[in-house]
Backbone as JSON Lines, residues from 0, in Angstrom:
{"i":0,"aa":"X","n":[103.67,116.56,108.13],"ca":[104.22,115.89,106.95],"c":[105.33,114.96,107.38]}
{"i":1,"aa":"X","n":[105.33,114.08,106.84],"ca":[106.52,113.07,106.61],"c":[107.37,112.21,105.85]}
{"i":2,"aa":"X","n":[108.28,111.85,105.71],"ca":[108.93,111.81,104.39],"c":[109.16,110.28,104.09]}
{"i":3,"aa":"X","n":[107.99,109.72,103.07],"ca":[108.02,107.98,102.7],"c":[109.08,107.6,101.75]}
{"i":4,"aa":"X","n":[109.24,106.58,101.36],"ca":[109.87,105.95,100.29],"c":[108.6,105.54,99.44]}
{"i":5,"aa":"X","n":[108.63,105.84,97.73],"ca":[108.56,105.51,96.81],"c":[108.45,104.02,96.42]}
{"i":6,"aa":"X","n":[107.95,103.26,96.4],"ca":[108.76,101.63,96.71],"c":[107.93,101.39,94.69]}
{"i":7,"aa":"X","n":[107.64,102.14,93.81],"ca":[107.63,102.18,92.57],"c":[108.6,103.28,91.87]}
{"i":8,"aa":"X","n":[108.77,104.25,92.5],"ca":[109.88,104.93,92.03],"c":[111.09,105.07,92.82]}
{"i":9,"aa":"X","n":[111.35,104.3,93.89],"ca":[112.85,104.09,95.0],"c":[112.98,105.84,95.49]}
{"i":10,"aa":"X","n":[112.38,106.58,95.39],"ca":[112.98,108.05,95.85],"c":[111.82,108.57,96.95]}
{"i":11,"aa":"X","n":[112.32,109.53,97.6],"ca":[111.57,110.23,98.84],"c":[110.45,110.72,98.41]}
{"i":12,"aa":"X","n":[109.32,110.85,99.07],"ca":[107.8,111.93,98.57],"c":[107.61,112.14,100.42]}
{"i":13,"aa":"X","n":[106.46,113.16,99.41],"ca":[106.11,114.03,101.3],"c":[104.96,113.32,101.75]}
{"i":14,"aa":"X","n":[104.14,112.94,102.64],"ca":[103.27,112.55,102.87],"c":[102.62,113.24,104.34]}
{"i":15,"aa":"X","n":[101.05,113.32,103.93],"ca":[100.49,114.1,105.33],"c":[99.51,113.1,106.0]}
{"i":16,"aa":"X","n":[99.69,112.44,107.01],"ca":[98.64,111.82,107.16],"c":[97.7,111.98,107.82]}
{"i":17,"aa":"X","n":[97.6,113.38,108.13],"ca":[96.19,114.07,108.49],"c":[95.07,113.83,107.35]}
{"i":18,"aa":"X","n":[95.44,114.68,106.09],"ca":[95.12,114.62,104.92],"c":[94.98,113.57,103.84]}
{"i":19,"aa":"X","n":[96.14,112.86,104.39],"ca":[96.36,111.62,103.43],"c":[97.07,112.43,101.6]}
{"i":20,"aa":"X","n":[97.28,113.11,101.85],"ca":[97.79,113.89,101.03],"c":[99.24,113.54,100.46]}
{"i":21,"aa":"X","n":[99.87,113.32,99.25],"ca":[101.04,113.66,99.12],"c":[101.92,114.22,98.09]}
{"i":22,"aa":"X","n":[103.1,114.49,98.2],"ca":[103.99,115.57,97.43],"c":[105.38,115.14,97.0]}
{"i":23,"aa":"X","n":[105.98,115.03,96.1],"ca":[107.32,114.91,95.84],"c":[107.55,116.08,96.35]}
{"i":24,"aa":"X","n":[107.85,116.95,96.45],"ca":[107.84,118.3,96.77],"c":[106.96,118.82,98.2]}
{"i":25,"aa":"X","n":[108.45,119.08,99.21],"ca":[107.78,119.56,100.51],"c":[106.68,120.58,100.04]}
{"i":26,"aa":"X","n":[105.54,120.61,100.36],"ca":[104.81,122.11,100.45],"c":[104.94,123.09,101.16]}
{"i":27,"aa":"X","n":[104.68,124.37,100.29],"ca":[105.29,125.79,100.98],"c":[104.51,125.71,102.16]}
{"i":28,"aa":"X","n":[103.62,125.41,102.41],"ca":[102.36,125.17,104.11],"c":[102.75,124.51,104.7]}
{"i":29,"aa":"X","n":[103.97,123.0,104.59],"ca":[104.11,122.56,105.45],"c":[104.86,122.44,107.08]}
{"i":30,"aa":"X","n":[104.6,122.0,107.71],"ca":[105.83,122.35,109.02],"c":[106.53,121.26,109.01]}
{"i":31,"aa":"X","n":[107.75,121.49,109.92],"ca":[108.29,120.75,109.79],"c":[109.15,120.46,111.63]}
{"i":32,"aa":"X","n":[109.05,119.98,112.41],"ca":[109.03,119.78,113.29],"c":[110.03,118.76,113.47]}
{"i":33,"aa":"X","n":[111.41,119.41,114.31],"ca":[112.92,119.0,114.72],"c":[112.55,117.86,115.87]}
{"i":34,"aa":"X","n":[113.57,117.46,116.4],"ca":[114.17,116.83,117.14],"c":[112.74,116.91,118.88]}
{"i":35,"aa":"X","n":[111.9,117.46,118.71],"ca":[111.29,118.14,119.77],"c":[111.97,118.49,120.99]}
{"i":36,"aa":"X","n":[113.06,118.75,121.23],"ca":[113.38,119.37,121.85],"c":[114.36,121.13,121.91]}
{"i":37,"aa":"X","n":[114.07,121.32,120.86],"ca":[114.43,122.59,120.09],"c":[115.93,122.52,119.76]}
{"i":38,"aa":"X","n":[116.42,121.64,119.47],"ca":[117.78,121.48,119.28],"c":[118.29,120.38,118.21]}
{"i":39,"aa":"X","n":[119.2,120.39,117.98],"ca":[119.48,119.03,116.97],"c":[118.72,117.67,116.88]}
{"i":40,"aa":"X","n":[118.07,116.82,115.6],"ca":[117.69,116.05,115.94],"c":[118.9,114.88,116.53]}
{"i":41,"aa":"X","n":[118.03,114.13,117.0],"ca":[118.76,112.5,117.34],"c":[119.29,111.5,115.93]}
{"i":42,"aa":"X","n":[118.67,111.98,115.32],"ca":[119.2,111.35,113.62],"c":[118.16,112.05,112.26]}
{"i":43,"aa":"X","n":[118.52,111.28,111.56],"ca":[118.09,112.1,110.09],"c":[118.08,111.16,109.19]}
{"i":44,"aa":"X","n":[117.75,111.38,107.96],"ca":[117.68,111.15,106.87],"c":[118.05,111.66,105.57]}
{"i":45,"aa":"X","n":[119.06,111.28,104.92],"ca":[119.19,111.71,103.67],"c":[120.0,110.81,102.36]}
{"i":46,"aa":"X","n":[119.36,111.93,101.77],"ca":[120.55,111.04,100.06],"c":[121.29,112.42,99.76]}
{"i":47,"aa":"X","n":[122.35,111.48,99.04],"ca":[123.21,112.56,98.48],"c":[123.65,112.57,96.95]}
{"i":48,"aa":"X","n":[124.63,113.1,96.56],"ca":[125.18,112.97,95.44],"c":[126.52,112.87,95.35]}
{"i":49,"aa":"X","n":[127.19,111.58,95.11],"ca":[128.2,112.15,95.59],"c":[129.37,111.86,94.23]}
{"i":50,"aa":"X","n":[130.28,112.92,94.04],"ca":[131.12,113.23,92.75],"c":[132.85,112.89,92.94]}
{"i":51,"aa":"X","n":[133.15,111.94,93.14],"ca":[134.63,111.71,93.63],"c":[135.88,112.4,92.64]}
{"i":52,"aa":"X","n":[136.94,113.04,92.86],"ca":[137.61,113.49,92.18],"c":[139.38,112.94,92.08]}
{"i":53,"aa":"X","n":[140.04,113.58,92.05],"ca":[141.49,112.18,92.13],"c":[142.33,112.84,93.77]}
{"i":54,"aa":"X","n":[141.61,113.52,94.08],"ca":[142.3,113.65,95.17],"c":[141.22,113.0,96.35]}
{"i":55,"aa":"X","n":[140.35,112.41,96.24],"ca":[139.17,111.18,96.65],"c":[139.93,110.21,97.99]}
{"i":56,"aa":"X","n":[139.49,109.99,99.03],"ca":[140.12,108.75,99.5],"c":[140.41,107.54,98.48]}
{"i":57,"aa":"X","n":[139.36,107.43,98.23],"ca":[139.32,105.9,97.45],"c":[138.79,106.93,95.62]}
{"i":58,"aa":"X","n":[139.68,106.92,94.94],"ca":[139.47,107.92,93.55],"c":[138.9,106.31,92.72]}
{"i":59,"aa":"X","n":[137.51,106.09,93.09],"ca":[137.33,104.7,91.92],"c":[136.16,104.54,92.53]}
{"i":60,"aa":"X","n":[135.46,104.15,91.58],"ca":[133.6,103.92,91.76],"c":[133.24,102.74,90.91]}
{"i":61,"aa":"X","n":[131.78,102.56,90.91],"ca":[131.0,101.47,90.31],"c":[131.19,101.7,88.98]}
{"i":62,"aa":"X","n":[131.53,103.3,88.3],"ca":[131.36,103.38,87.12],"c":[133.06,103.63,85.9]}
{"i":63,"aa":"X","n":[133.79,103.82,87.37],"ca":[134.99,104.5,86.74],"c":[136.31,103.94,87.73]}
{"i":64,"aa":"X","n":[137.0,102.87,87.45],"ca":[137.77,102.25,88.52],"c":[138.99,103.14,88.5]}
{"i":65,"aa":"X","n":[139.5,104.67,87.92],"ca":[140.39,105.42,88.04],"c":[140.15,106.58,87.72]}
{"i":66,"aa":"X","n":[139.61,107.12,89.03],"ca":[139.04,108.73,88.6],"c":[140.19,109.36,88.7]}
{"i":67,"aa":"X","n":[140.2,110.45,87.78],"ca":[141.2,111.15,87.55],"c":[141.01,112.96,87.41]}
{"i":68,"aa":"X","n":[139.53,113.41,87.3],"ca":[139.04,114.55,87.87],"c":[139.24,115.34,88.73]}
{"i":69,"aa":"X","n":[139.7,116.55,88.41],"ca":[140.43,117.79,89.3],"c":[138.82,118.06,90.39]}
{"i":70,"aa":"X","n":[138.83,118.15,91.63],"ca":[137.83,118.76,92.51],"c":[137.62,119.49,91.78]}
{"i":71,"aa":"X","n":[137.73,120.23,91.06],"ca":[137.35,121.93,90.59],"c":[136.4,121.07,89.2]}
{"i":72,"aa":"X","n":[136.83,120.45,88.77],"ca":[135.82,119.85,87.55],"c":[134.47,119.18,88.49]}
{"i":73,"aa":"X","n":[135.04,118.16,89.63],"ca":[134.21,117.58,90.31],"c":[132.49,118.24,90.49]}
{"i":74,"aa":"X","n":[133.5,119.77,91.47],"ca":[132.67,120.98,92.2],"c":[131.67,121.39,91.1]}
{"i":75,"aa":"X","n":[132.35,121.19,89.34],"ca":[131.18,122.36,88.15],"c":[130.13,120.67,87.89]}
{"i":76,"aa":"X","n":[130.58,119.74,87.99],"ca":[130.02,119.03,87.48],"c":[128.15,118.84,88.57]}
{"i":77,"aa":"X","n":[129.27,118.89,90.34],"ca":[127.62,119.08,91.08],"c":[126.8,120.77,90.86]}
{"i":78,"aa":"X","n":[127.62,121.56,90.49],"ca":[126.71,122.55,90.15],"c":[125.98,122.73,89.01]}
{"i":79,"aa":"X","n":[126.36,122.07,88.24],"ca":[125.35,121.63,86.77],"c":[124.12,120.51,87.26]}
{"i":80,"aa":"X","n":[124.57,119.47,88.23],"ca":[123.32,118.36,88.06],"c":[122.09,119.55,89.25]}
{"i":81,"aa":"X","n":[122.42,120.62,90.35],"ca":[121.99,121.01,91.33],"c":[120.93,121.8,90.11]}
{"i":82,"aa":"X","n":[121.71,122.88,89.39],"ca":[120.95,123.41,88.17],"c":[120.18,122.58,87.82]}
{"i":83,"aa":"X","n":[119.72,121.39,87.5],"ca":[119.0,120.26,86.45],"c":[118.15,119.78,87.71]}
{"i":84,"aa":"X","n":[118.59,119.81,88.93],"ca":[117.32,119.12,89.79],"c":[116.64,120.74,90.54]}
{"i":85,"aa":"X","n":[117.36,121.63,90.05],"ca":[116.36,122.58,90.63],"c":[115.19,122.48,92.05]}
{"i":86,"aa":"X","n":[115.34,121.61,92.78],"ca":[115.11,121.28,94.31],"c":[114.11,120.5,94.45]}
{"i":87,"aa":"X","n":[113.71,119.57,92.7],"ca":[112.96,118.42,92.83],"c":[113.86,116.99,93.62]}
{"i":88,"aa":"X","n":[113.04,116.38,94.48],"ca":[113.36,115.47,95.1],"c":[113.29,114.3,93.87]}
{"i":89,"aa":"X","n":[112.8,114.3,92.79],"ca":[112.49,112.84,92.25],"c":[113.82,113.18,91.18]}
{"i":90,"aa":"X","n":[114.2,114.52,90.7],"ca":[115.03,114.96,89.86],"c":[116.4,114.38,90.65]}
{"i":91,"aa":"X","n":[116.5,114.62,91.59],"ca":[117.9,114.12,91.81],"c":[118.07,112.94,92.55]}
{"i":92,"aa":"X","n":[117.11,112.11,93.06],"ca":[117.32,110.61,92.93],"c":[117.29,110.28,91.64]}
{"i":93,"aa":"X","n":[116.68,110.78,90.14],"ca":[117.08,110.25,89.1],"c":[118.53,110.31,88.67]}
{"i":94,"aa":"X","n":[119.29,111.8,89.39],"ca":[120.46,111.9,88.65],"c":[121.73,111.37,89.59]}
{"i":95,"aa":"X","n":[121.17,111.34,90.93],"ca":[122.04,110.14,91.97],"c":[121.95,109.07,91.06]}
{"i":96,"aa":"X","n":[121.16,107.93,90.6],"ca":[121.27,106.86,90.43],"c":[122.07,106.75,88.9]}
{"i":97,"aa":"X","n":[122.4,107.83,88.13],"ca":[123.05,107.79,87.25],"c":[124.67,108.2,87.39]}
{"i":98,"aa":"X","n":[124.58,109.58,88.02],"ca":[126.1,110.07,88.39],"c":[126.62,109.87,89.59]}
{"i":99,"aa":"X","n":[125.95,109.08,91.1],"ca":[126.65,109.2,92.17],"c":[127.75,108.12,92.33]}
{"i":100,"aa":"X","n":[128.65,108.55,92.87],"ca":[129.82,107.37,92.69],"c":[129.95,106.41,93.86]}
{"i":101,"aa":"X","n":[128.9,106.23,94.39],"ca":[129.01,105.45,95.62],"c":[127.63,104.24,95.49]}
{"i":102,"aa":"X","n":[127.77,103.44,96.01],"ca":[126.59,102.05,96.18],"c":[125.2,102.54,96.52]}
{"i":103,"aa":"X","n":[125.15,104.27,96.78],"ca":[123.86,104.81,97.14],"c":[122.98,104.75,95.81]}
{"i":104,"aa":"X","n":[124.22,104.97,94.99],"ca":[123.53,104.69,93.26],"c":[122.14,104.59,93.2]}
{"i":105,"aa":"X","n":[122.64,103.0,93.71],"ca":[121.56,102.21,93.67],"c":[120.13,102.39,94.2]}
{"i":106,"aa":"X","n":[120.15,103.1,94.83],"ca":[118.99,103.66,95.79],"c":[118.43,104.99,95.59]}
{"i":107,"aa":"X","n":[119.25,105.92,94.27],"ca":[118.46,107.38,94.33],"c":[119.44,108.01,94.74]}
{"i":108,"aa":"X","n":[120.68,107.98,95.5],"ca":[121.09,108.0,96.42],"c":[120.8,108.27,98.13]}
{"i":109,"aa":"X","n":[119.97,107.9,98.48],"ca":[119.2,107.36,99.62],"c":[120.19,106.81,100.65]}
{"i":110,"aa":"X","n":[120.82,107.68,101.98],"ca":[121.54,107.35,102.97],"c":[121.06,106.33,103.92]}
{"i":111,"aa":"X","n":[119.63,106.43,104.13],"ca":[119.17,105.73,105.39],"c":[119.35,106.57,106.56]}
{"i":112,"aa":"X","n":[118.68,106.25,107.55],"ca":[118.97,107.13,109.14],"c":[119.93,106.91,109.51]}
{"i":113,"aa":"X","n":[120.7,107.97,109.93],"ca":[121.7,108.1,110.86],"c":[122.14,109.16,111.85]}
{"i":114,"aa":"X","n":[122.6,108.7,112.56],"ca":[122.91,109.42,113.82],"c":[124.41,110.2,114.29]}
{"i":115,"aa":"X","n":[124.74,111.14,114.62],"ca":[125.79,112.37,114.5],"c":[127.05,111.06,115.09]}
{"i":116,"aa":"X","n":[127.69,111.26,114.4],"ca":[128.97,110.72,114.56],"c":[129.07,109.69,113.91]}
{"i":117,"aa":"X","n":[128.54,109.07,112.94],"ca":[128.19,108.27,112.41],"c":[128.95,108.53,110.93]}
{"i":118,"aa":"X","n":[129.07,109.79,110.08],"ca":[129.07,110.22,108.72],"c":[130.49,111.33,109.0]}
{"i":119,"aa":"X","n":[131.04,111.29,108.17],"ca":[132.33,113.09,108.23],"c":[131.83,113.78,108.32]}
{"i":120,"aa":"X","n":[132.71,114.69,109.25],"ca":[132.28,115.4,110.01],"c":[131.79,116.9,109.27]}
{"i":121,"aa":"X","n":[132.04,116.97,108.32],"ca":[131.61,118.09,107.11],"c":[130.61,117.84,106.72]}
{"i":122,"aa":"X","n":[129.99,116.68,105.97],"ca":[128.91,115.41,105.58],"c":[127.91,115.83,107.0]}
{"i":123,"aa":"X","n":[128.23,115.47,107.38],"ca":[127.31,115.62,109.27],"c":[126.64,116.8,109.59]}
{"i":124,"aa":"X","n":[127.52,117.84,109.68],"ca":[127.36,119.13,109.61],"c":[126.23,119.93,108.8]}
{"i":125,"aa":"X","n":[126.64,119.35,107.1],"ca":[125.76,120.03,106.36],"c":[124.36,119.69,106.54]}
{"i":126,"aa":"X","n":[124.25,117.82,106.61],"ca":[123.05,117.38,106.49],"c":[121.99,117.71,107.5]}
{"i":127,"aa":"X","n":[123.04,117.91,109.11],"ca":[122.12,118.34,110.05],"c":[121.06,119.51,110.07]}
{"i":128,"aa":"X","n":[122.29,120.61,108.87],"ca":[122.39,122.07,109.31],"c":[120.57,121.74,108.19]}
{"i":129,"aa":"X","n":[120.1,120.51,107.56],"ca":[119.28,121.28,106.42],"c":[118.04,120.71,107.09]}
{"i":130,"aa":"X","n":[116.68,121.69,106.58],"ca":[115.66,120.83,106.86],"c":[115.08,119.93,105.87]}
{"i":131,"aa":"X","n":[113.95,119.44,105.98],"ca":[113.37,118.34,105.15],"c":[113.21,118.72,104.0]}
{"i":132,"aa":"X","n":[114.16,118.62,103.07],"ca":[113.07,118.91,101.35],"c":[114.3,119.39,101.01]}
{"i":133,"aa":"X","n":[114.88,120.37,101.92],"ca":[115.88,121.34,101.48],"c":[117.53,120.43,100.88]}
{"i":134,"aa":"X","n":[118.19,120.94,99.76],"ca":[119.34,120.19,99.2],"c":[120.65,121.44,99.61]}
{"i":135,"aa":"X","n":[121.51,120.94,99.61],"ca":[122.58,121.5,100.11],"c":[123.53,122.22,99.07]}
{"i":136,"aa":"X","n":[124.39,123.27,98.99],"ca":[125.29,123.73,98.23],"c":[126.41,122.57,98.49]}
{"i":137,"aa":"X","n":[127.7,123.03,97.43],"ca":[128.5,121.45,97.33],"c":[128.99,121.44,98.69]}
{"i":138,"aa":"X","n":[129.3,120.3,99.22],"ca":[129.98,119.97,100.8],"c":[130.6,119.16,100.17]}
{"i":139,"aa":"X","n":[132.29,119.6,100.53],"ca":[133.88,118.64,100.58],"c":[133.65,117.7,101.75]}
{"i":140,"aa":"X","n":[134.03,116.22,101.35],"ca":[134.91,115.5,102.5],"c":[135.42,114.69,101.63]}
{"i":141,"aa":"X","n":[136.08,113.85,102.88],"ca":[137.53,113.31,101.85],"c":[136.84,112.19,101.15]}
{"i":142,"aa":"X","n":[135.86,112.1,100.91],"ca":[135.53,110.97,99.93],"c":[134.9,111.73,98.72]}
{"i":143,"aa":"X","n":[135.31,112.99,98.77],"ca":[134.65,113.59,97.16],"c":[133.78,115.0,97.83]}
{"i":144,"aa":"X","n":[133.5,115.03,96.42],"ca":[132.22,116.14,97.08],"c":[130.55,115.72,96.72]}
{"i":145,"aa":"X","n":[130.01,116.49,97.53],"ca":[128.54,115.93,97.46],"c":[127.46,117.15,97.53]}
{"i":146,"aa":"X","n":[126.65,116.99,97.17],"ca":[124.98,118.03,97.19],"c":[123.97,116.75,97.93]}
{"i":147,"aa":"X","n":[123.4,116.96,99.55],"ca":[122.67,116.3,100.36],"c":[121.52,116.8,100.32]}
{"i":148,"aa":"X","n":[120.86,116.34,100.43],"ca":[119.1,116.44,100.55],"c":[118.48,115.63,101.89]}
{"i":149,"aa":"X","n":[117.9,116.3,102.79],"ca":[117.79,115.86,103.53],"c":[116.32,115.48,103.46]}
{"i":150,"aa":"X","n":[115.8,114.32,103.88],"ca":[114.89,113.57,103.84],"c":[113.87,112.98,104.87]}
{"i":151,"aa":"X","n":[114.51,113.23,105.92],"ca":[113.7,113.04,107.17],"c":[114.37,113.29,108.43]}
C-alpha cells in the first residue's frame, strides 16, 4: 500500500498497486513497510492539526489575528475534533481545512515530506513515532498544539 493525494478531494487515500485497489482508510490487511532498514525512516509524510493558544510563538492565524485561548481550552478543543474524525483520514483533512491555524489549512492540513530535523523536535518525534494511517494523541510545541496523521 501507498499513500496518494486526492487531487478531487486534496486529502490522503491508501492505494495498492498490486490490486489497484483503494482506501481512505489504511486496511486492517495492510503492511506497511519502514525505512527498509529496520530503523527510522529517512523522511515521512504527514498533516496535522494544528490549534494555537496565547501562549503560541506567533498567537495569530489566517482566521483569528489575536488568539487568546488558554492551552487547556486549545488541548479540549483537539480532543473534540480527534472524537469527530474518529481515525478517518478524509474526516480530518475536512476539519484541518476548517480549524487548523496554519497555511496547511489550505491543503487538509497536508505537511509534505520531510526529513528529521527539519520540524520541532516534539512535532518530529511524534510523527516519526506513528505509522501510516495512524493519528496521534495531542503533541505540544511552541507553535500550539497539534493531532498528526501520518501519511507516508
Amino acid at each position: 500500500w501507498e499513500v496518494r493525494m486526492s487531487g478531487s478531494h486534496g486529502v490522503p487515500y491508501f492505494f495498492n498497486q498490486q490490486t489497484k485497489q483503494s482506501s481512505w482508510e489504511l486496511p486492517a490487511t495492510a503492511e506497511y513497510l519502514g525505512g527498509g532498514d529496520g530503523g527510522r525512516p529517512s523522511r515521512i509524510r504527514a498533516s496535522h492539526l494544528l490549534v494555537k493558544h496565547s501562549g503560541s510563538r506567533r498567537p495569530s492565524s489566517w482566521k483569528e489575528p489575536n488568539i487568546t485561548r488558554s492551552k487547556e481550552k486549545a488541548i479540549a478543543l483537539l480532543i473534540a475534533y480527534n472524537n469527530e474524525i474518529n481515525g478517518s483520514a478524509s474526516k480530518f483533512a475536512d476539519l484541518a481545512r476548517v480549524h487548523s491555524d496554519d497555511s496547511s489549512h489550505d491543503h487538509g492540513g497536508d505537511l509534505g515530506w520531510f526529513k528529521p530535523g527539519q520540524m520541532q523536535k516534539s512535532f518530529e518525534d511524534a510523527a516519526f513515532a506513528l505509522q501510516v494511517g495512524q493519528i496521534s494523541e495531542v503533541v505540544s510545541s511552541d507553535s500550539g498544539v497539534h493531532l498528526i496523521m501520518r501519511t507516508g
